[in-house]
Each structure stands twice: as C-alpha cells, then as structure tokens.
MARPATOR-88228 format. One line per 4 residues: for each residue x, y, z of C-alpha. Coordinates in steps of 0.05 Angstrom, whole numbers, plus 5000, padded with zeros to 4 digits. Layout:
REM MARPATOR-88228
X:Y:Z  ...
This chain:
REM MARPATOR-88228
5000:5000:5000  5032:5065:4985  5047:5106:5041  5037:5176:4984
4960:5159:4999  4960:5178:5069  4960:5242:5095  5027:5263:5133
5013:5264:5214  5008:5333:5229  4958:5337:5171  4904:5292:5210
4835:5320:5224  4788:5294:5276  4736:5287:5221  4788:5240:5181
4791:5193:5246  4711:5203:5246  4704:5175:5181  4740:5115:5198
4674:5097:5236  4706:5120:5301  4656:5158:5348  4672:5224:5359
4672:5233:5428  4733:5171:5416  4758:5214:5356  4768:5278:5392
4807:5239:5444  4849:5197:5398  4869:5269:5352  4886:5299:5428
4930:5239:5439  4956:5243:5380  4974:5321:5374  5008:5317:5436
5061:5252:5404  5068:5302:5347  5086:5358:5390  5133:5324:5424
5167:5271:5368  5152:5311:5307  5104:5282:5253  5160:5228:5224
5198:5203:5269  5201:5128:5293  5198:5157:5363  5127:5177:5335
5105:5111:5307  5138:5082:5367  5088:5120:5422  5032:5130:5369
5029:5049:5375  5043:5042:5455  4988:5104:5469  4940:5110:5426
4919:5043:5389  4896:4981:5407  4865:4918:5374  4790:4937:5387
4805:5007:5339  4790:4990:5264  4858:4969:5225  4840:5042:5184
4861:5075:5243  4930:5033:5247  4941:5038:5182  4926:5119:5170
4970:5136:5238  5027:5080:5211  5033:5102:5141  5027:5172:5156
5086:5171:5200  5125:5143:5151  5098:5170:5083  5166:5201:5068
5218:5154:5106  5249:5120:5066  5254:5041:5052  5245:4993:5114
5217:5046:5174  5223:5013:5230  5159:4981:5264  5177:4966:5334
5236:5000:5376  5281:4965:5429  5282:5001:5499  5349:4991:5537
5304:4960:5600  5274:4908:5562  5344:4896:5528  5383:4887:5589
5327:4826:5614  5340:4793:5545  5382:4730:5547  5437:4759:5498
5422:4835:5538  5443:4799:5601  5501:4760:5574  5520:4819:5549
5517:4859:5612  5556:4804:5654  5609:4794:5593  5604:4848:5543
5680:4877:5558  5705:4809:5570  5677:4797:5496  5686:4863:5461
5729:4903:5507  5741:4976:5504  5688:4972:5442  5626:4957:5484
5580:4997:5503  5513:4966:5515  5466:4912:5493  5435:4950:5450
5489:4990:5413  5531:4933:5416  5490:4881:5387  5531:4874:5310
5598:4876:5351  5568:4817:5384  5544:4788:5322  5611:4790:5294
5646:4767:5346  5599:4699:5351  5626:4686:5289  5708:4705:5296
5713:4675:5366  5664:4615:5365  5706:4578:5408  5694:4630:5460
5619:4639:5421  5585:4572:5433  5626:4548:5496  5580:4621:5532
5516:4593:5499  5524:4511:5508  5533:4542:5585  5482:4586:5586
5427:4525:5567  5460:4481:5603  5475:4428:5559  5498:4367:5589
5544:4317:5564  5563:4253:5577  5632:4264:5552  5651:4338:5535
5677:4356:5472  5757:4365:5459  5740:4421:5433  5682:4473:5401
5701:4473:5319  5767:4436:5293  5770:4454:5219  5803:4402:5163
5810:4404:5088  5751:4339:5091  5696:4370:5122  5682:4438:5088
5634:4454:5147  5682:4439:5208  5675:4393:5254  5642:4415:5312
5640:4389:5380  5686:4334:5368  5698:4274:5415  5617:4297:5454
5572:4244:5470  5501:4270:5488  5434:4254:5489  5388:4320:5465
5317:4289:5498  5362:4276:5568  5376:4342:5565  5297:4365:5548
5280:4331:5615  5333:4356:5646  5306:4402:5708  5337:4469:5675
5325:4521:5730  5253:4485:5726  5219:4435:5782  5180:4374:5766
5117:4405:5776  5126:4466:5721  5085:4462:5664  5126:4435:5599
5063:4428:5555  5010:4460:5548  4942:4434:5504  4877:4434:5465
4841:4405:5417  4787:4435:5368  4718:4426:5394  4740:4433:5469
4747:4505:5458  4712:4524:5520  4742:4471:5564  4812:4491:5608
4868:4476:5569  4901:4415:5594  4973:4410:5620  5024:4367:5620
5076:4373:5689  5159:4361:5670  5146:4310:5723  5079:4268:5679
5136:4294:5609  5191:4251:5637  5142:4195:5659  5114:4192:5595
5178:4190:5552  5209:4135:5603  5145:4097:5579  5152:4104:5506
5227:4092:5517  5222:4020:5556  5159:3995:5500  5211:4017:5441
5260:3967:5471  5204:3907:5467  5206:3917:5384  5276:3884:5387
5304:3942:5344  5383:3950:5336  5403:4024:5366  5403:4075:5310
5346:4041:5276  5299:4093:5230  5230:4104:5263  5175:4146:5231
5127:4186:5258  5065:4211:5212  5015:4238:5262  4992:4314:5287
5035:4354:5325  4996:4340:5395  5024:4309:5459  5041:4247:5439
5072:4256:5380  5123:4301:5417  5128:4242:5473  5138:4191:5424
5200:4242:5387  5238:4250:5453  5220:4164:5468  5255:4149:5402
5311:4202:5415  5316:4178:5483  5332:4115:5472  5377:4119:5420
5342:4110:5357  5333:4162:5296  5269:4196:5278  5237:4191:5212
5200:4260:5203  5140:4255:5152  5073:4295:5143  5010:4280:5164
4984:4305:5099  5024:4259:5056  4991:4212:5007  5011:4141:5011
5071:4143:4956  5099:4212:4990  5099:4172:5057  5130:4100:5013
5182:4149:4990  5194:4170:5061  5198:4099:5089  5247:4069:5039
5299:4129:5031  5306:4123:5113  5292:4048:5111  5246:4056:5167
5237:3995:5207  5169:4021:5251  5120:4080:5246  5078:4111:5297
5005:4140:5277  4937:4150:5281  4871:4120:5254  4842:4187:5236
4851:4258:5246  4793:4303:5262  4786:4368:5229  4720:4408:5244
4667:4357:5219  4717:4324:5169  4749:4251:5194  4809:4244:5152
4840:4173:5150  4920:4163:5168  4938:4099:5190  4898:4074:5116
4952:4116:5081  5006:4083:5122  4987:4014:5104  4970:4028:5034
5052:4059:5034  5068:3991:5055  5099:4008:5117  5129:3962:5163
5105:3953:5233  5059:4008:5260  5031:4023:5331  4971:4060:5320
4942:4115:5364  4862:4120:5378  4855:4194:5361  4815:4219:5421
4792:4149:5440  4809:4109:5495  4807:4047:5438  4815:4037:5367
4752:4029:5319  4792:3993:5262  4815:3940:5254  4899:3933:5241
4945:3887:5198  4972:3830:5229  5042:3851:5260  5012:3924:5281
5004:3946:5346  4953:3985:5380  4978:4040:5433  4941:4013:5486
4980:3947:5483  5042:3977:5466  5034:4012:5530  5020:3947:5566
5076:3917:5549  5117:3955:5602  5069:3967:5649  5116:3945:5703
5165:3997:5693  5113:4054:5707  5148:4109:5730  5224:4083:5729
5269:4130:5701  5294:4097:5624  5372:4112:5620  5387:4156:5565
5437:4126:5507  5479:4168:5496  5516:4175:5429  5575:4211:5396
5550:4289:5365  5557:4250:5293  5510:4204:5302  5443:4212:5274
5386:4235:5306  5328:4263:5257  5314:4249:5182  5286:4295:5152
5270:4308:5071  5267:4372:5030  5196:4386:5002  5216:4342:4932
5202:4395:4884  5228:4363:4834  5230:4281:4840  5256:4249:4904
5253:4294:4965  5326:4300:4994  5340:4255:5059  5373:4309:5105
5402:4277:5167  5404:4320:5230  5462:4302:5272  5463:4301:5350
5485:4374:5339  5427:4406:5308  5382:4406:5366  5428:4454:5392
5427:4499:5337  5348:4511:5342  5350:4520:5411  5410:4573:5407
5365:4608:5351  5308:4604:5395  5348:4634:5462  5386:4686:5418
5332:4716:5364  5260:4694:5402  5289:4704:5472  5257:4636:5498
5260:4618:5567  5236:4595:5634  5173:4611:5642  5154:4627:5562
5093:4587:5537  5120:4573:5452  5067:4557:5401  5082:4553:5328
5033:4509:5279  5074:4464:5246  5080:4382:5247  5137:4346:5259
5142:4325:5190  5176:4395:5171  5232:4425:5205  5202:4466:5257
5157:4402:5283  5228:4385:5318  5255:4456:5328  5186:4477:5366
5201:4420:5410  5278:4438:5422  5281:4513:5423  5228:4511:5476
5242:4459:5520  5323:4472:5519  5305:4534:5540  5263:4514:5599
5198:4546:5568  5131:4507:5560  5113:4477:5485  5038:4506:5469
4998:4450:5421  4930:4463:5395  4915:4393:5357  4866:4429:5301
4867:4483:5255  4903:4542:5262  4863:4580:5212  4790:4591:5252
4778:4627:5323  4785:4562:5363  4865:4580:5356  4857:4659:5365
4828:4636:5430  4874:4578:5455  4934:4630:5446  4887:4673:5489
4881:4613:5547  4949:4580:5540  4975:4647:5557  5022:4648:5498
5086:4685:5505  5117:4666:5425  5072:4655:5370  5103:4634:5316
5074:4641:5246  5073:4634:5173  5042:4690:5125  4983:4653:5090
4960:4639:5170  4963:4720:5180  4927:4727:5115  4873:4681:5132
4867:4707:5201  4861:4776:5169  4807:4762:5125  4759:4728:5175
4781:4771:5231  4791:4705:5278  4829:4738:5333  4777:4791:5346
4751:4794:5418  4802:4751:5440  4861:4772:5486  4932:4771:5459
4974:4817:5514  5016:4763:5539  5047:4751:5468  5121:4784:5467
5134:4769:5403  5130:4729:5340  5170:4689:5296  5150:4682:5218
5180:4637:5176  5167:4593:5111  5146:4652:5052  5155:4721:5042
5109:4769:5083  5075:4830:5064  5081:4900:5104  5007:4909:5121
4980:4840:5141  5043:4845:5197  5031:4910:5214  4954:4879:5229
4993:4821:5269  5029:4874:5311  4970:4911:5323  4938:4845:5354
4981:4848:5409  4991:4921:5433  5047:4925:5382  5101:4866:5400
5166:4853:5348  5162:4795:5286  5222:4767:5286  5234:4739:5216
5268:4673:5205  5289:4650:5146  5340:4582:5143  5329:4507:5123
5324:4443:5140  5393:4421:5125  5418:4480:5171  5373:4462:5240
5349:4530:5240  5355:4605:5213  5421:4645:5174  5389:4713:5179
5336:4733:5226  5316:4798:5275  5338:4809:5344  5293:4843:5403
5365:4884:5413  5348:4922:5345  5297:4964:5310  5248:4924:5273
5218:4935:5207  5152:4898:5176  5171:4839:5135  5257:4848:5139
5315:4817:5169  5358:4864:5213  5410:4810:5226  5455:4750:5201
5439:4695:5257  5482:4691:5316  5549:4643:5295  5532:4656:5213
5568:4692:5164  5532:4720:5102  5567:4760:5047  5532:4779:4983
5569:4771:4919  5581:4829:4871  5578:4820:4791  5647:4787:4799
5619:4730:4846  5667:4767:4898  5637:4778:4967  5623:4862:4976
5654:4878:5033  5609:4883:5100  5611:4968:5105  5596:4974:5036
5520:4972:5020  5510:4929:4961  5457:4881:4920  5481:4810:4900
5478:4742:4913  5471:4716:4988  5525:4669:5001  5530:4633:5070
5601:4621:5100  5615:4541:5108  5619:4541:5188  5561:4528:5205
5541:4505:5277  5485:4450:5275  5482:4448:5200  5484:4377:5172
5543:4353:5124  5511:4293:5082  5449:4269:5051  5422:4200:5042
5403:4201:4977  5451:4253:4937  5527:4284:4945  5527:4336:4992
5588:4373:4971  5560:4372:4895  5494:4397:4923  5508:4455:4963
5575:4470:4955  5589:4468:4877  5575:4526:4830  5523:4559:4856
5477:4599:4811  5477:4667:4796  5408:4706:4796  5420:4765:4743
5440:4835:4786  5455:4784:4846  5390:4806:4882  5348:4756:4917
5286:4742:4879  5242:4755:4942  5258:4830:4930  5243:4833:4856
5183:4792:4865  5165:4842:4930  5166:4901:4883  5147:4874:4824
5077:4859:4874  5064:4924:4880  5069:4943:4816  4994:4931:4788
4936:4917:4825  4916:4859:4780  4981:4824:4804  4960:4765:4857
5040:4745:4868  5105:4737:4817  5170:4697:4819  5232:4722:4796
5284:4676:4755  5349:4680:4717  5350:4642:4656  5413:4627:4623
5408:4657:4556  5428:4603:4495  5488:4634:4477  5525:4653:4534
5528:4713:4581  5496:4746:4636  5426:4708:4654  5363:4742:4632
5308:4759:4685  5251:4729:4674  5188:4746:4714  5128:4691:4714
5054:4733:4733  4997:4708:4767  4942:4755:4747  4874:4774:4800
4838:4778:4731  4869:4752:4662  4835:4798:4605  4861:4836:4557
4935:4811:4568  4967:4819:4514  4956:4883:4507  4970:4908:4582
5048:4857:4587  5086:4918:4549  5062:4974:4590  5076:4917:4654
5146:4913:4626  5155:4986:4640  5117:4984:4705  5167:4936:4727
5235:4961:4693  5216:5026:4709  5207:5002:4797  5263:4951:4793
5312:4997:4766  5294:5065:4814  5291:5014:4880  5339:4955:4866
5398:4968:4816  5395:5029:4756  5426:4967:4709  5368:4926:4720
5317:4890:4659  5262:4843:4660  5272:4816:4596  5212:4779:4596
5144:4768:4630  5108:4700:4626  5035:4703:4650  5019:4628:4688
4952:4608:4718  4984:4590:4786  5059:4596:4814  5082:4509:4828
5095:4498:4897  5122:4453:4944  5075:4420:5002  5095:4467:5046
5077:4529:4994  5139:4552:4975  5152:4580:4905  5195:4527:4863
5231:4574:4832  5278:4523:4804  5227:4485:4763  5218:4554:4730
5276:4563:4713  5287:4497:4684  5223:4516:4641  5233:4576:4623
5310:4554:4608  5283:4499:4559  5232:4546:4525  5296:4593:4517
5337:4538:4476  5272:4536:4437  5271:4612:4428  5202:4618:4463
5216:4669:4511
C-alpha cells in the first residue's frame, strides 16, 4: 500500500479519524492523543510511530486507524521504517542483553557499550571467536554431556563445514528433561484440541513429560530394534507425538519425520529412503466435521510395523494388519516399569538423530540427516533471536514432518519454556482463543496463517497481551497484514526467520536488541556469516552497501554435512547459481507485487540465455483477473523496469514476462523457483521466451 496515499501526521483531522467509523467523542480523544506525540516527536519520526502504537491504538480500533496513523508517519521515510523500537530495559532482561551485561567487555572490550548498541559487535564476534561463542551459549542452556567435547570447531580440508564438538557424547531428549532452573511440577506442555474450545486447556507437568517419555522409551525396547534404527512418525503435532520424538531420541534410535498430509507414495518414499523399520500413527485425524484417515495411508505405503494411536479414544475402531500394534497394548507391554526412570543412550555428536527430507520439488525429496548437533542449533536460535526461556509458553503450527515440528520442541524445552499444542486448525477462532488461554508468550507464524486470520478477523475479541513476540517463517510476508499482526498484540516485534532444514534452523533473522521493520531481516543469525556477491561473484565487503547474491560462510554450527540420497558437497557446495543483478528474487518479486493491482504474486528467475552471458530475468505473473493481456504485458514491462531499476539496481531489465495460471509449489507452499527456471531455460533453447 503506498504510504503517498495517506496524509502526513500533522495533517490529520478529527473528522478523518471520524470517518474511519470512530465515534467522535473517541475521535476527539484519539486526535488529542495524538497532537500531543506530534508535539513532542515531530510528525516522522520512529519515536512517533513508536508512542503513536504504545498510546494510542489498540486491537479493538479499526485496522483504518493503524494503518492511516502508521503510514502517515512514515509517508516520506524511506525504505524499511522501523515498526517496533528496542528500549534499553527490556534489552538488558534479554538473554543475549544479560550475557552481554555480565560479559560484554570480556567479549568486546574497550568497544562495548551496551546491549543495544553493541549488538553487531556481538554478532561478529559469535562468528570470529566461536570457540569462546558457543562454549557462553552451550553454558548458558546448560547442555549436558556425557563426555565433553575436545573442543568447540576443529577445521580440516575433509569437512568443508568443520567439525564441531568433536569427541561429545550426548543425548538431546536427556537434556529436554533435564530440570533446567525448572521443578517437576512446572508446566512443559500446554494443550487443546478443536471442539474443546471452552474447556481449560490441559497441562502436561515436567514430572507426567519425563514419565511419559520413560514409557515410550522401555515399549521401544520390546520391538527388538538395533540402536540407531529409523522410526517414523506421521501423526499431528499433539502430545504424543512430541512424547513419542523424545522416546525414540531417548533411547537411541533416529526419527523419521514425515507429514501427516502425505499421500501414501509421498509417505513409501519416506519409508524406503530412511529404511524405516516402525511408524507411529493414528487412525484418523479430526478436522471440524471432516474425519480424515491416516493409518489407511500408512498401510496402503506399505509400511512396516505400525503402533497405532486411537485419536481421542480410549480404543481403536479399526481393525489393524497382522504385525501392528495398538497404543494401548504397546503401552502394556511395560506396564511394570511405570514410572522408572529409562537411562538415556547416549551417542557421539555424529550420530544421527532426525531424518528429515526437502519438500521434493522436483523428484525424490532430499534425505537430510540432523546430527546430534542440530538440536542445539534451534534452541541457540530460539534463546538468541526469540528470547525463549523459563517461564515462556511457545506455540508455532507446524507438524513434525517439517523442520520446525522438531525445532518447536527443542528451542522451547532447551530453554526451559513450556511447548503450546492446539491439535486442530490454526486458521478459525478456536486457535485465536487457545493463544488467548494457553497464555502464549511466542507465536510463531507463517504469512498465509496471517492472511487468513486477516480476512475472517479470527482473533477479534480475543486477548493477545501476553504475546512478546513472533516468529514468521516459511514465505515472504507482506508489510500490512504484519503490521495487522502487531497491532493484535499492543504492538510486540516479528522476528523473521528464514533458514532450512539442512541448517537446523535460521542464517538471517531479527533480534529484540534492534529496530524492527515489517517483513525484513535486521541480522545474520548469531554464529553465521553471510556475504553477498558482487557481479564478479566476489563477496562486497560488509561496510559497503550492496545488492548480490547471498552466500552463506561454510561454518556452520548445527548444519548437517551429508544426505542419504545425493552428494552433499555437489549439492550445496558446487557452482552455485547466479540470479542476474545478484539480488534475491524475494525483492524483485516484492516490488514487482506492487506494481499493478491485477498482480495476485510473481516469481523472479534468471534464465541462462542460449548463447552465453549474463542470465536474463525472467518474471512469471499470476494475474487477480486475466483479460486483455496481451495488450497490458508491454506497458507491465515498463511498470516493472521502470520500479526495479529506481529501488533495486539502475542496470536492472526484466527481459521477459510470462503470465501462468498458478505459481508450482512445494507442500509446504513455497515458490519452486527452480522448476521455473528449468522451464523457462528449455523454452529459451527453443527461442520461446
């Protein structure tokens, strides 16, 4: 939305807030409020926007008002105004503001000066000292091992990453259970499932978490399985699908993370590539009125022995394969052991603890295995970037068949905080209210959630003050549906996160230490380098502001080294593409958005021309409405060349548009850009484009 439409601050009448629908009595009040931040902050100044959102707006105002006072303050700032400003209280009760304040001239010396003007020094230094780095943070979650490492990173020619942590055995669910500054009666998870909406949520004690797990641990052992052995797990993210995770983890066995939405030869495909030798899941999943069958998919993928859960049952109403297992009787088997602690197995930081597989965009997915290390890594993300800890309550709608299934459960529970599950969907009021009685602290998001919420207004009337910030991952997000999510609760920071599976977690990401702006990054993770690369596929250097290609630096903590199913090295490590102008395509496509109304969305792609040279730029449309196209694609070209080349880079050219019905995606909704390209690369040899 352009910010030219909105009338600058000091501008504002109290019949424009009236004809927002606001009483005037309320109006008057508001414009008093508002005169008086004006008078004091000037018209454009963050420290405007910053008391404008703390004073005088709340969630029960119409989004008009948000939106006129927001836009208004920034109609002439410039590129990336910030949304939400750190105050050096709040800073200094942040885990990285109080490391910062015990160690900051131990760390920086003469340089530092607080946690908040320090914050890139720190940065920096997490990633030139990380001996000193991740020895503070492995301390300050109090990660136990049962042999320590020799040493934090040893470096060698054969393992481009580093080795990290060499010579550590550890067990990451030992250390979930672990009391970290909690007792056995604090709440570790926290519950509710669609249709009980007006029902207490239920909890789950560290004490009933442990008790649970030691269960699950003891009836793995009665399957016979050799340690190390693949297990899969295709159910919803509730409470026993995070039990039966840290059972399998537990005891020394790897998890096989797949979907609950897969079709039977997505899950086959799953199965064989990890050579699963058991799967948990469910007969059915409930979702509003619908009853949608699992465990059926799980037979008809030919899986090997399943135990199957009754979903909300006390007993199953199906009948299973010979060789299955119901839960109840899995259960049984140990009934003995009730309430004996299960001795962790603890293994060396190599061995494997999670597969996982890349969305398989194009054929096989890729098998990524998560080391013993990773775990780590999305906890660290979680303590550094979402500031998790004792006493936070984390929710985040995911499943454990995607990467933040296991990171939801490791970033909170590392930390000490409580995991928040509601088993149904996210999308309806039901959620907007469990976030409301859960008492959520995080709330972790992905856009086309916002958007939905936006549209059918499902957190209205509901309560979301506790919330101190969220986390948004997955696809690009738009300026005004955030600045809607920020206005839900009284204004609270998004913290952007944007990483991968094969990297446990996030490579560039906010931080509650720095301004934040609507849908941006404001830093490189904690213990990451990032450097763009210029035209000459050299890195710019850091001070100098630049567009290019993001490249991450090798040494990586928690990011995994091998694949099942492909070459590693050749994947991710050997010639890496060039987008045209080196400028991610989330930018282009971002302003490319904006450039017509009858755009729904764009993707951006570089298509090697035929004959050599630079790559062309190729941008595929998705149209609201698709008449008269021909006609209106030349006067888009401008639109875009014309945007592109006064925001991005002067040298900039679309040399092509290519109108599509729908954008392909991956199961989780991500834009396969590559299959584009390879398209649009083939219609190029054939001169098409």
């Amino acid at each position: 939305m352009a910010h030219q439409n909105y009338k600058g601050l000091d501008s504002v009448t109290v019949a424009d807030v009236e004809a927002l629908g606001i009483a005037s009595e309320l109006a008057g009040e508001i414009h008093e409020k508002l005169t008086r931040i004006v008078r004091n902050y000037g018209a454009t100044t963050p420290q405007t926007w910053h008391h404008i959102s703390k004073e005088i707006l709340t969630p029960k105002l119409p989004f008009s008002l948000h939106q006129m006072m927001y836009y208004g303050c920034y109609k002439d700032f410039g590129p990336d105004p910030p949304a939400w400003l750190p105050d050096s209280k709040n800073a200094g009760l942040t885990n990285i503001g109080q490391l910062l304040e015990w160690h900051g001239k131990e760390f920086l010396g003469s340089n530092y000066e607080d946690p908040i003007s320090s914050f890139s020094d720190f940065q920096r230094f997490s990633v030139s000292e990380s001996e000193v780095y991740w020895k503070t943070i492995l301390e300050e979650m109090n990660i136990s091992f049962s042999v320590p490492p020799e040493c934090i990173l040893r470096e060698s020619p054969s393992h481009p990453g580093g080795q990290w942590l060499p010579g550590a055995r550890v067990n990451p669910a030992k250390n979930c259970l672990s009391f970290r500054k909690r007792t056995l009666s604090d709440v570790a998870i926290v519950w509710r499932s669609e249709g009980n909406d007006e029902a207490p949520v239920e909890k789950m004690t560290l004490k009933e978490l442990c008790e649970s797990v030691w269960a699950v641990a003891y009836a793995l052992e009665t399957l016979g399985l050799e340690k190390g052995s693949a297990i899969a797990i295709d159910m919803p993210m509730d409470v026993n699908s995070v039990v039966i995770y840290l059972a399998i983890v537990l005891a020394g066995y790897v998890v096989v993370s797949i979907a609950d939405s897969f079709a039977p030869s997505e899950i086959s495909t799953r199965l064989i590539l990890s050579k699963a030798k058991a799967i948990f899941t469910q007969d059915f999943i409930f979702r509003g009125d619908k009853k949608i069958p699992l465990y059926s998919r799980v037979v008809d993928a030919r899986s090997p022995t399943a135990i199957v859960i009754p979903n909300r049952a006390s007993s199953l109403s199906i009948q299973l394969r010979d060789g299955d297992i119901s839960w109840p009787d899995f259960l049984e088997r140990v009934k003995d052991s009730r309430g004996l602690e299960f001795v962790a197995v603890e293994q060396p930081i190599t061995a494997f603890t999670n597969i996982l597989f890349s969305s398989g965009t194009t054929g096989e997915p890729k098998a990524i295995p998560w080391s013993l290390l990773s775990p780590f890594k999305s906890a660290a993300d979680g303590w550094c970037h979402m500031d998790i800890k004792k006493g936070d309550v984390v929710a985040w709608p995911t499943n454990l068949g995607w990467m933040m299934g296991p990171w939801l459960v490791y970033a909170s529970l590392l930390n000490g905080a409580s995991i928040a599950l509601y088993n149904g969907s996210p999308l309806d009021s039901g959620f907007a209210k469990f976030v409301q009685d859960a008492k959520v602290t995080m709330l972790g998001v992905i856009p086309s959630i916002v958007r939905t919420w936006k549209a059918k207004n499902s957190p209205d009337g509901f309560d979301w003050s506790t919330i101190r910030c969220f986390g948004s991952t997955g696809e690009a997000s738009s300026v005004d549906e955030y600045l809607w999510l920020m206005g839900r609760a009284e204004y609270k920071p998004i913290i952007e996160y944007c990483g991968g599976t094969e990297i446990g977690g996030s490579f560039v990401s906010g931080s509650l230490l720095q301004p934040q702006s609507l849908a941006a990054f404001s830093t490189a993770v904690m213990g990451c380098s990032l450097h763009i690369l210029g035209d000459d596929g050299l890195p710019i250097p850091s001070d100098v502001p630049g567009t290019g290609e993001l490249a991450l630096g090798p040494l990586m903590f928690g990011a995994s080294s091998t694949l099942l199913n492909a070459d590693h090295n050749e994947i991710y490590f050997k010639g890496m593409p060039v987008l045209n102008g080196k400028v991610s395509s989330l930018e282009i496509e971002r302003i490319c958005n904006a450039a017509d109304e009858n755009i729904l969305e764009t993707a951006a792609v570089g298509v090697p021309p035929t004959g050599g040279g630079p790559e062309k730029l190729v941008i595929a449309v998705v149209f609201k409405d698709s008449d008269n196209l021909e006609r209106n694609l030349d006067k888009l070209m401008i639109s875009f060349n014309t945007a592109l080349q006064r925001k991005l880079n002067p040298l900039f050219k679309v040399s092509s548009i290519v109108p599509l019905p729908l954008l392909p995606r991956t199961a989780t909704n991500k834009v396969m850009r590559r299959v584009l390209r390879q398209q649009f690369s083939q219609a190029e040899q054939g001169s098409k484009l």
